[in-house]
N, C-alpha and C positions, 0 to 999 in steps of 0.2 A: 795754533799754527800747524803744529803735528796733527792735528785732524783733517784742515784742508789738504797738508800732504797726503796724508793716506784714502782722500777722496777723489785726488786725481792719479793717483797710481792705481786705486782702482777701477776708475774709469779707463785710463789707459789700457789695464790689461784686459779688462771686458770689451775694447773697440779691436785691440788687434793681435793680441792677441790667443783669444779665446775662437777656437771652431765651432762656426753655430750650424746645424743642422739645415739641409736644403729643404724647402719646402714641402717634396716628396717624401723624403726621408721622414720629414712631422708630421705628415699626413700618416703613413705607413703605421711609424708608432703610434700615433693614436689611436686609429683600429684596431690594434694590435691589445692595447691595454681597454679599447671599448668590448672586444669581444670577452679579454678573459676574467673582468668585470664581470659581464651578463652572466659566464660560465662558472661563476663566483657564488653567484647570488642566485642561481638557479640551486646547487648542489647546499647552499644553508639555507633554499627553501625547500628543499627533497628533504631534508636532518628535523627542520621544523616540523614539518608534517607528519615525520615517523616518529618524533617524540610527542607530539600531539595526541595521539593518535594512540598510542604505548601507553599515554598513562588515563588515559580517557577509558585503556582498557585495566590496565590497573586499577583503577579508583572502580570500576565498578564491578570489581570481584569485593570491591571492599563495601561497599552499600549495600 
């Protein structure tokens, strides 16, 4: 019984109230978190590369 309670109280508080973001508003942030994603995954494929590359020069001072 205590669980159905606690399933519609939180249903309740999820319908009214909880502020849910306007359309615009989720559009905006998802851009927002799609750009700084890209900008993410750019700079630990610049780090990728220069350690690639580091020890590619390393190892062949050693052969």
């Amino acid at each position: 019984m205590k669980l159905l309670t606690n399933i519609q109280e939180s249903y309740e508080e999820l319908r009214y109230k909880t502020s849910w973001p306007t359309k615009k508003q989720l559009i905006k942030s998802a851009i927002i978190v799609m750009i700084a994603s890209v900008i993410i995954a750019l700079i630990i494929f610049f780090m990728d590369y220069v350690v690639e590359h580091l020890m590619k020069l390393i190892y062949s001072f050693g052969a």
